[in-house]
Every structure is written in C-alpha cells, then in structure tokens.
C-alpha positions in Angstrom: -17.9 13.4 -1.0 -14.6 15.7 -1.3 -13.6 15.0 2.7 -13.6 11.1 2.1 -10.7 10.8 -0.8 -8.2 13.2 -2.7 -7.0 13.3 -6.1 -3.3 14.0 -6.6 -2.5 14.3 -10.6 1.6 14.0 -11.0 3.4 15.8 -14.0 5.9 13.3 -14.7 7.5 15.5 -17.3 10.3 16.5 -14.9 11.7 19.2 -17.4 8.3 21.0 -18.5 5.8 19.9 -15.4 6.7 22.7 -13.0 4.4 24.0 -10.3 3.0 26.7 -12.0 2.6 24.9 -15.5 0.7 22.1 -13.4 -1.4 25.3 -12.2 -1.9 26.3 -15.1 -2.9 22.8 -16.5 -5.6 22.5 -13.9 -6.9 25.4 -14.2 -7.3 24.7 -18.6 -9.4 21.8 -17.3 -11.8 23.4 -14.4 -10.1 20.8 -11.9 -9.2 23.8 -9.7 -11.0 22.2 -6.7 -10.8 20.9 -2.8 -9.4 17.2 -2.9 -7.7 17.8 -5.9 -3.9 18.7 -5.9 -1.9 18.4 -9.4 2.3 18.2 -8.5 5.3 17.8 -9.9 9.0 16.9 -8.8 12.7 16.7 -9.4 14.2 13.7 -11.9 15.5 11.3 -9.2 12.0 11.5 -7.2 10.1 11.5 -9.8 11.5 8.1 -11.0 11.4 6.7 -7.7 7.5 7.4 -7.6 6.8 5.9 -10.8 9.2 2.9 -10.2 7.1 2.2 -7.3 3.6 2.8 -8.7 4.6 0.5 -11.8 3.9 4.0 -14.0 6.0 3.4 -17.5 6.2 5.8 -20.1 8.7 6.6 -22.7 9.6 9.9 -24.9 8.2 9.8 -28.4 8.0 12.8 -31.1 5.0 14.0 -29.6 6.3 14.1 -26.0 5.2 11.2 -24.5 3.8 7.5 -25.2 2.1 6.0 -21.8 -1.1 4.8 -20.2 -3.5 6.3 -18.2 -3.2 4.7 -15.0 -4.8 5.1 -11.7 -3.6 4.2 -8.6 -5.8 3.7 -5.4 -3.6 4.0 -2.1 -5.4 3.3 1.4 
C-alpha cells in the first residue's frame, strides 16, 4: 500500500526539469498522488546522484538517449 514505499521520479535535465515543469509533468500523467514525489536539482548534485545510482545518459537531437532504470533503496 502507499504507507509501505514511495516513488521519487528525478528530472535529470538540470536545465529544463525545474520544480514546476516536474509539476506539471506529473500532473500530464495522473501521478499526482501520496508516495509519489517527482524532483529535480542543480548540475553538480544532480551528477553526483546519478554517478552514484549508475544512471547514464547522454544528449542526442531529440534531448536525451538513456535507459529506464529503477532503483530500489532500503
């Protein structure tokens, strides 16, 4: 049930993925919900959390070439 995980959906697009674009994102989709929080952050963080999640992803002509990836943390 919602109390027993949460969801956290990162925009790694540092210059596009601000909080209100991520807002607006989530709402597009109906994942406006309890347990589910859709983020973003500055360059130098941002690279930190994907260095350290093993998230890769590089800029192509249509913005971005990566994998979906999930990442369970306990």
């Amino acid at each position: 049930g919602p109390d027993n995980f949460a969801v956290l959906t990162v925009g790694f697009d540092t210059a596009n993925d601000t909080p209100a674009r991520m807002h607006h994102y989530a709402r597009e989709r109906g994942a406006i919900m309890p347990g589910w929080t859709f983020a973003s952050a500055d360059a130098a963080t941002m690279a930190k959390l994907m260095r350290d999640v093993g998230f890769t992803y590089k800029a192509s002509s249509k913005g971005f070439d990566h994998l979906i990836q999930t990442t369970v943390i306990d």
